[in-house]
N, CA and C atoms as a LAMMPS dump frame, in Angstrom:
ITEM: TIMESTEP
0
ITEM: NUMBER OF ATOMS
354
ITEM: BOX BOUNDS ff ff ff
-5.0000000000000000e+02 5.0000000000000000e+02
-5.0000000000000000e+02 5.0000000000000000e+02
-5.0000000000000000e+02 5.0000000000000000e+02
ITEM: ATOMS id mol type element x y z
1 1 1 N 0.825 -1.194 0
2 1 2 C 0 0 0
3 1 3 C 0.868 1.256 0
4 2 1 N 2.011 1.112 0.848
5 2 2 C 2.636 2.511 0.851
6 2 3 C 3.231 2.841 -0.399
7 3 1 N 3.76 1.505 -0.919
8 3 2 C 4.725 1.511 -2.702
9 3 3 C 3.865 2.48 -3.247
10 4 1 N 2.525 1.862 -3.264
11 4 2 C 1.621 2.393 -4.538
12 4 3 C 1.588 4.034 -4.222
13 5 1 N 1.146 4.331 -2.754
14 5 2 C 1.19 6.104 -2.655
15 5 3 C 2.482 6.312 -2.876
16 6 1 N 3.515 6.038 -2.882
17 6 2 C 4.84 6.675 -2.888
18 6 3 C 4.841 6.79 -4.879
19 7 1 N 4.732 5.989 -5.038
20 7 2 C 4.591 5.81 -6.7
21 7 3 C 3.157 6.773 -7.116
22 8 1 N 2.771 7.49 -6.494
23 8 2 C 1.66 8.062 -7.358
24 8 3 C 2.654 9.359 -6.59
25 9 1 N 2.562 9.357 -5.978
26 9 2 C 3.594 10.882 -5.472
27 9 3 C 4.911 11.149 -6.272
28 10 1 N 5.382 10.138 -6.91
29 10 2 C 6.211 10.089 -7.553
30 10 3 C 5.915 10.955 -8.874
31 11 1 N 5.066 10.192 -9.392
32 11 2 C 3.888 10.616 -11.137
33 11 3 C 3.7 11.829 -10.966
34 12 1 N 2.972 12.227 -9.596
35 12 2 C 2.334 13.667 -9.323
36 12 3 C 3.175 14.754 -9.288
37 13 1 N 4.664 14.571 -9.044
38 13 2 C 5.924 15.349 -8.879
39 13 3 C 6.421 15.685 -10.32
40 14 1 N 6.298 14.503 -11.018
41 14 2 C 6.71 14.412 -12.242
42 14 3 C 6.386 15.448 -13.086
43 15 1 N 4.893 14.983 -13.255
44 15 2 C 4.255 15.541 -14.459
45 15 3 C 3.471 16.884 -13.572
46 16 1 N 3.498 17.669 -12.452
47 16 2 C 3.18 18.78 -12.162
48 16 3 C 3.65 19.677 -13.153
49 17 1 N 5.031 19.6 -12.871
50 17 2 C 5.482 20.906 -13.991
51 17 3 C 5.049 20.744 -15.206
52 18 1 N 4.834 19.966 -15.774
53 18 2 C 4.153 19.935 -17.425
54 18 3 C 3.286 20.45 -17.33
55 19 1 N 2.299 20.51 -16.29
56 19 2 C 0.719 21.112 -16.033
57 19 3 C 0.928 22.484 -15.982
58 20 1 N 2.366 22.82 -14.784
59 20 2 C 2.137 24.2 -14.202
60 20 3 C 2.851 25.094 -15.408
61 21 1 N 3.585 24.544 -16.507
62 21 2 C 4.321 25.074 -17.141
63 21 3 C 3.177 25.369 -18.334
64 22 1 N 2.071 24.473 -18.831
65 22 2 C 1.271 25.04 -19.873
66 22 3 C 0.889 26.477 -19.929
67 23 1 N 0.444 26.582 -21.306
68 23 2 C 0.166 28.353 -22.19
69 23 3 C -1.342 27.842 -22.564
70 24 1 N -2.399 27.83 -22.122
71 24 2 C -3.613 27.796 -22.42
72 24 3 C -3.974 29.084 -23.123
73 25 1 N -4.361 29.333 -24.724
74 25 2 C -4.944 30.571 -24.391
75 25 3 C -6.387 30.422 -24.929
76 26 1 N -7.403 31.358 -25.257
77 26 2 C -8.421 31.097 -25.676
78 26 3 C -8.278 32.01 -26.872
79 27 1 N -8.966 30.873 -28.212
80 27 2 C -9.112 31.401 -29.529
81 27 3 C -10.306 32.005 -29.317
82 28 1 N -10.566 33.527 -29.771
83 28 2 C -11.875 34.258 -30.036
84 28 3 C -12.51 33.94 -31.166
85 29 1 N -13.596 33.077 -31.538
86 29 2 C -14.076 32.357 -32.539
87 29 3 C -15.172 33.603 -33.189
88 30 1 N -15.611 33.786 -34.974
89 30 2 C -16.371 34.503 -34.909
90 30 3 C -16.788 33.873 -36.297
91 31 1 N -18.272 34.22 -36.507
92 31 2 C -18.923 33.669 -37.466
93 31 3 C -18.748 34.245 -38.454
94 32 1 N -18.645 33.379 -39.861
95 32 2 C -18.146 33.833 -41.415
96 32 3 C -19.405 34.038 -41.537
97 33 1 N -20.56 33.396 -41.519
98 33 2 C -22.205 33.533 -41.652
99 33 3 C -22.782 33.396 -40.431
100 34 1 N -24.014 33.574 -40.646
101 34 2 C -25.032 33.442 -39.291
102 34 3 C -24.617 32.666 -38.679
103 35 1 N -23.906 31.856 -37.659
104 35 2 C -24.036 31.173 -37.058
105 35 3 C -23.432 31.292 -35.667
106 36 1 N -24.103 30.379 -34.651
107 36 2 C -24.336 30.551 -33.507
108 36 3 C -22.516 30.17 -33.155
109 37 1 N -22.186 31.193 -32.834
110 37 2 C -20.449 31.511 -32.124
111 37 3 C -20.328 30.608 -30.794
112 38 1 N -20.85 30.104 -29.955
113 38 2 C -20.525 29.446 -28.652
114 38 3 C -20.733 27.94 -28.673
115 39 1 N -20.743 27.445 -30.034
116 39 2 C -21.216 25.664 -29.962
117 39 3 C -19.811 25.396 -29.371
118 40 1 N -18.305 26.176 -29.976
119 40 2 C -17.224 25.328 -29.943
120 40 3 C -16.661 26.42 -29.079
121 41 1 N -15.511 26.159 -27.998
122 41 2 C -14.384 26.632 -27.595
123 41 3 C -12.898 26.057 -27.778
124 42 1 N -12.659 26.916 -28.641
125 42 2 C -10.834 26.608 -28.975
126 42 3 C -9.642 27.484 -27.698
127 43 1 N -9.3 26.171 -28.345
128 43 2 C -7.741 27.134 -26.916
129 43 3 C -6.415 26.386 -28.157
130 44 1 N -5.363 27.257 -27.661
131 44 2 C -3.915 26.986 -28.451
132 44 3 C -3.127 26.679 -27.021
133 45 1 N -2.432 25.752 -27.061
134 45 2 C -1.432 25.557 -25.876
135 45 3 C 0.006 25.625 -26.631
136 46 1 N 0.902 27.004 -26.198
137 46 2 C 1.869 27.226 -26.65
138 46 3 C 3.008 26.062 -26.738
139 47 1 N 3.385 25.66 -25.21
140 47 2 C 4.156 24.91 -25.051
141 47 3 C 3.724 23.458 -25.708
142 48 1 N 3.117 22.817 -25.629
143 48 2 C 2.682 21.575 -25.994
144 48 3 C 2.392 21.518 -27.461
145 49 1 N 1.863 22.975 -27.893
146 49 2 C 1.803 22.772 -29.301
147 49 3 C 0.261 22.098 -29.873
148 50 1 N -0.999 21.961 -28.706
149 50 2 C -2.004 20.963 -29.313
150 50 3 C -3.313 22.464 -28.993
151 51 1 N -3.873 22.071 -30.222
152 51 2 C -4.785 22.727 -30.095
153 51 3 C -6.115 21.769 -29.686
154 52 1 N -7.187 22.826 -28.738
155 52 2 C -8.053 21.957 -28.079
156 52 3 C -9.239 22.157 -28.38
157 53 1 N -10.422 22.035 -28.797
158 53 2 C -11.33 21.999 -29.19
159 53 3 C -12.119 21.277 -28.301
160 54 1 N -13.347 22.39 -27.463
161 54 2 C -14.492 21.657 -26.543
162 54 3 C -15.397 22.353 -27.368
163 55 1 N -16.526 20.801 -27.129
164 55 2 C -17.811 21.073 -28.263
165 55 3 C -19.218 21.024 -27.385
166 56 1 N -20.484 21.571 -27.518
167 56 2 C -21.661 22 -26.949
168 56 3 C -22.009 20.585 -27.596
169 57 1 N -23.144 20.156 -26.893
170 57 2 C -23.81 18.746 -27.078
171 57 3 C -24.672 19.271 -28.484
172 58 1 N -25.007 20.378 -29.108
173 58 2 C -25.631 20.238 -30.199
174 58 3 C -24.696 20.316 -31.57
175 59 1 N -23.45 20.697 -31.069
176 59 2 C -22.303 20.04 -32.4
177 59 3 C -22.298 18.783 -32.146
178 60 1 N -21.8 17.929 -31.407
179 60 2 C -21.686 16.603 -31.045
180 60 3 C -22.838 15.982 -32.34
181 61 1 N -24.231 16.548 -32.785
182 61 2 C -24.856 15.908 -33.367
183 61 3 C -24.548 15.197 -34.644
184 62 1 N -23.38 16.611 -35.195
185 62 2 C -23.056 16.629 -36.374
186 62 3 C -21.928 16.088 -36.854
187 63 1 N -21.652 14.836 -36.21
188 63 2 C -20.558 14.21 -36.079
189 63 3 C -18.969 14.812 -36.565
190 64 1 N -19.234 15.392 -37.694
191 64 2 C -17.471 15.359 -37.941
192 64 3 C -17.319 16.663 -38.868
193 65 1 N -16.331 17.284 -38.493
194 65 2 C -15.817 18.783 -38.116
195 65 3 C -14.604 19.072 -39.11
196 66 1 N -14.838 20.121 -40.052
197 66 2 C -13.367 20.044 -40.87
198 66 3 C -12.609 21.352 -39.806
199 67 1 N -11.38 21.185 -39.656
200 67 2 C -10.518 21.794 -39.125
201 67 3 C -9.267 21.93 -39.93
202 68 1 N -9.068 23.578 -40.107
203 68 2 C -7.88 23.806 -40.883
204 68 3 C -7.07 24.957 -40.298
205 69 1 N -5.704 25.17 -40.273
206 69 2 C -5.234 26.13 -39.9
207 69 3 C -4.487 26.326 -40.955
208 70 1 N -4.008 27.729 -41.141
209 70 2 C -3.38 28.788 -42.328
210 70 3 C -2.359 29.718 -41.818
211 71 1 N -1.434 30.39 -42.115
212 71 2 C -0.69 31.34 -41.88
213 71 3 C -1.577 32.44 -42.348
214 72 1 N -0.582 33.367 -41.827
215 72 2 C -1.505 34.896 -42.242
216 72 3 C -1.638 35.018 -44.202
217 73 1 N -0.343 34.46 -44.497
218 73 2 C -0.254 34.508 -46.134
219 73 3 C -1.462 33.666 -46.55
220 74 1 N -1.972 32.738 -45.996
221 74 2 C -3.142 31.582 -46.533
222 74 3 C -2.311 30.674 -47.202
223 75 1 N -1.806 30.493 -46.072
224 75 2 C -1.07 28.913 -46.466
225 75 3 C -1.76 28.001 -45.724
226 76 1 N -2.21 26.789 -46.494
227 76 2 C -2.467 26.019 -45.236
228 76 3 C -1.594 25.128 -44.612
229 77 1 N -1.502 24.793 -43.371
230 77 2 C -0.247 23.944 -42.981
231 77 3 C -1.059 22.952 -42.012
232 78 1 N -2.297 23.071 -41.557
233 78 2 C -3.026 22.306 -40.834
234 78 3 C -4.537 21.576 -41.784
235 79 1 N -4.953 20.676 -41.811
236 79 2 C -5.998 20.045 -42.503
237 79 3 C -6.375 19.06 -41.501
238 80 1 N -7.639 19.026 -41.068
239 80 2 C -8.198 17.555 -40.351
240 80 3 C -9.786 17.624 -40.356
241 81 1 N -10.407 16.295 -40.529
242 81 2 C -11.616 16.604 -39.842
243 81 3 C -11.453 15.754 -38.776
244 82 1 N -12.685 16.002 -37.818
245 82 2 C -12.482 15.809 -36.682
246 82 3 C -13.776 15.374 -36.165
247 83 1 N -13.893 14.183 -34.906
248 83 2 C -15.305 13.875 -34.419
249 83 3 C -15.29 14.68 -33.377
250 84 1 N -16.776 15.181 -33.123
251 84 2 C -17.502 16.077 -32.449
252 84 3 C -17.85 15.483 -31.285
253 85 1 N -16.69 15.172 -29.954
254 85 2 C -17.162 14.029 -29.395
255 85 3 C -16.901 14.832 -27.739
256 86 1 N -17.583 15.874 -27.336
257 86 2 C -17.185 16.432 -25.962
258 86 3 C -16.063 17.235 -26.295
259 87 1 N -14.828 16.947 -26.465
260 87 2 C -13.654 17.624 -27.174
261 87 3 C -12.839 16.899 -27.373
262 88 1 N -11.567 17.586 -28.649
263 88 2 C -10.915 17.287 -29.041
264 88 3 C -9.386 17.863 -28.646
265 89 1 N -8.79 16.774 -28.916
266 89 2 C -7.025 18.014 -28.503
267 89 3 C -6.068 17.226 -29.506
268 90 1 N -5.862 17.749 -30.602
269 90 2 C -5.09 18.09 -32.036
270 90 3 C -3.828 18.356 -31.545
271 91 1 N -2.744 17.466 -31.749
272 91 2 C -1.54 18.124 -32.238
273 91 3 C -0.949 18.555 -33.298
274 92 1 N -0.331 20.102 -33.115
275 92 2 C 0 20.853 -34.171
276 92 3 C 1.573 21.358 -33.958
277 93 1 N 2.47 19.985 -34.044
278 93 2 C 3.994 20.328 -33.93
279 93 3 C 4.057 21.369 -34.951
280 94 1 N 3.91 21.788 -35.963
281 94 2 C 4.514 22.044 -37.397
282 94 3 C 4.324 23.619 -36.921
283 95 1 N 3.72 24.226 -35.869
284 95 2 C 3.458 25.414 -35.386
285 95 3 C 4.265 26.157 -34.802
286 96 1 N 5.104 27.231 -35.412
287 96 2 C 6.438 28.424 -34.911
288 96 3 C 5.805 29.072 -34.449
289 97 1 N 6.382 29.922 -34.114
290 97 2 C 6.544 31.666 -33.751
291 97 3 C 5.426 31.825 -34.845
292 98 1 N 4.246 32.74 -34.621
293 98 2 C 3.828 33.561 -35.221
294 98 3 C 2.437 33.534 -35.296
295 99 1 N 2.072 33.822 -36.204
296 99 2 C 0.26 34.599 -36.503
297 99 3 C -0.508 33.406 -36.993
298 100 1 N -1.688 32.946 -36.395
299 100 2 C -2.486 31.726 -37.47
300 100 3 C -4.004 32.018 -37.355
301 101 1 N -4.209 31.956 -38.681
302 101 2 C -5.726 31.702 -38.281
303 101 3 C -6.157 30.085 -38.483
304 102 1 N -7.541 30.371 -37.92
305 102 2 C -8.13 28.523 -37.562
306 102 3 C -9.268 28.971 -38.011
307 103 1 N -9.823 27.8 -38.717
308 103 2 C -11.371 27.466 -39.48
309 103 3 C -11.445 26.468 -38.998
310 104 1 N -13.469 26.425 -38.803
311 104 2 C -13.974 25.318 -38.084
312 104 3 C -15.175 25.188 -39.008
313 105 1 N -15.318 24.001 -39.74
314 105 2 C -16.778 24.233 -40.389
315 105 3 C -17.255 22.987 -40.267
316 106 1 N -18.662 22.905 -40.223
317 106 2 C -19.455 21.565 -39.878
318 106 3 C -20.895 22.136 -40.762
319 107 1 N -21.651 21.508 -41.291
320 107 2 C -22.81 21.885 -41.858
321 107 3 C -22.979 22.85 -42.618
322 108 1 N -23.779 24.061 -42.627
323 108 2 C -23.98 25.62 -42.708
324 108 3 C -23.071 26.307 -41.421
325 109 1 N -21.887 25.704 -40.742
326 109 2 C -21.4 26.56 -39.642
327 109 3 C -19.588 26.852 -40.089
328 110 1 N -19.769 28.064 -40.257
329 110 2 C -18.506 28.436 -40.538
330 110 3 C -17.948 29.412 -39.46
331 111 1 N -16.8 28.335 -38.443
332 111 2 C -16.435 30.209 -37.646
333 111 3 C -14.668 30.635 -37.989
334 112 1 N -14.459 31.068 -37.513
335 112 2 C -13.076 31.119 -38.153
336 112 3 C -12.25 32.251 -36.547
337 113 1 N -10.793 31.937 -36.723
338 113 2 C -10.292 32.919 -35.547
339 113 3 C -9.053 33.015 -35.529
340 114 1 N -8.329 33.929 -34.987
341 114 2 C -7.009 33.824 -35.134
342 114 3 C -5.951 33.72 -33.55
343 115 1 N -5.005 33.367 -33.806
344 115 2 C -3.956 33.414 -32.743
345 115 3 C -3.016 33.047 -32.886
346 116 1 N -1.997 33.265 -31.912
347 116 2 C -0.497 33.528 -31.902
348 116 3 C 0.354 32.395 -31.382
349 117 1 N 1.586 32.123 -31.597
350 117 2 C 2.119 30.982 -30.951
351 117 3 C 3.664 31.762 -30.293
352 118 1 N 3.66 31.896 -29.166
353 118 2 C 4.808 32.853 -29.106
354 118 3 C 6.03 31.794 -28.269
């Protein structure tokens, strides 16, 4: 019994700093057309590099999600679709220093947003 707490105290020591060291930020999402802006919340995590995607139970309906990211020039360097499943967390090594925008489209829902990777 004590191994096992000493060994989870161990894990918990470990991987703290990975936790305390993350860059959460929040992508400001905004609609290309009518559509309702709060189904999805995006975040960019600097350090880790993964972008996260939490979804409202009425995307979830629409099973699967194209996701693309672009440089400011409109390059694309990111392409995925994606299931609509509570959320998602995308890794995006290929991501430097600099400016990106992100598209999210599912149905008639187009939102689009930008952010930084510093």
């Amino acid at each position: 019994m004590n191994s096992s707490k000493l060994f989870l105290a161990g894990v918990f020591f470990l991987l703290f700093p990975l936790v305390a060291t993350a860059k959460k930020k929040n992508i400001h999402l905004d609609a290309m057309k009518k559509s309702p802006v709060d189904l999805v919340e995006a975040f960019i995590d600097d350090v880790s590099k993964e972008l996260i995607l939490e979804f409202k139970d009425c995307v979830t309906d629409q099973n699967t999600l194209l996701v693309f990211i672009t440089d400011l020039s409109g390059n694309r360097i990111y392409n995925k679709e994606v299931s609509a499943s509570g959320f998602s967390v995308l890794p995006v090594p290929m991501l430097n220093n600099g400016e990106y925008r992100l598209f999210i489209y599912w149905g008639e829902t187009k939102l689009q947003g930008y952010f930084d990777v510093e």
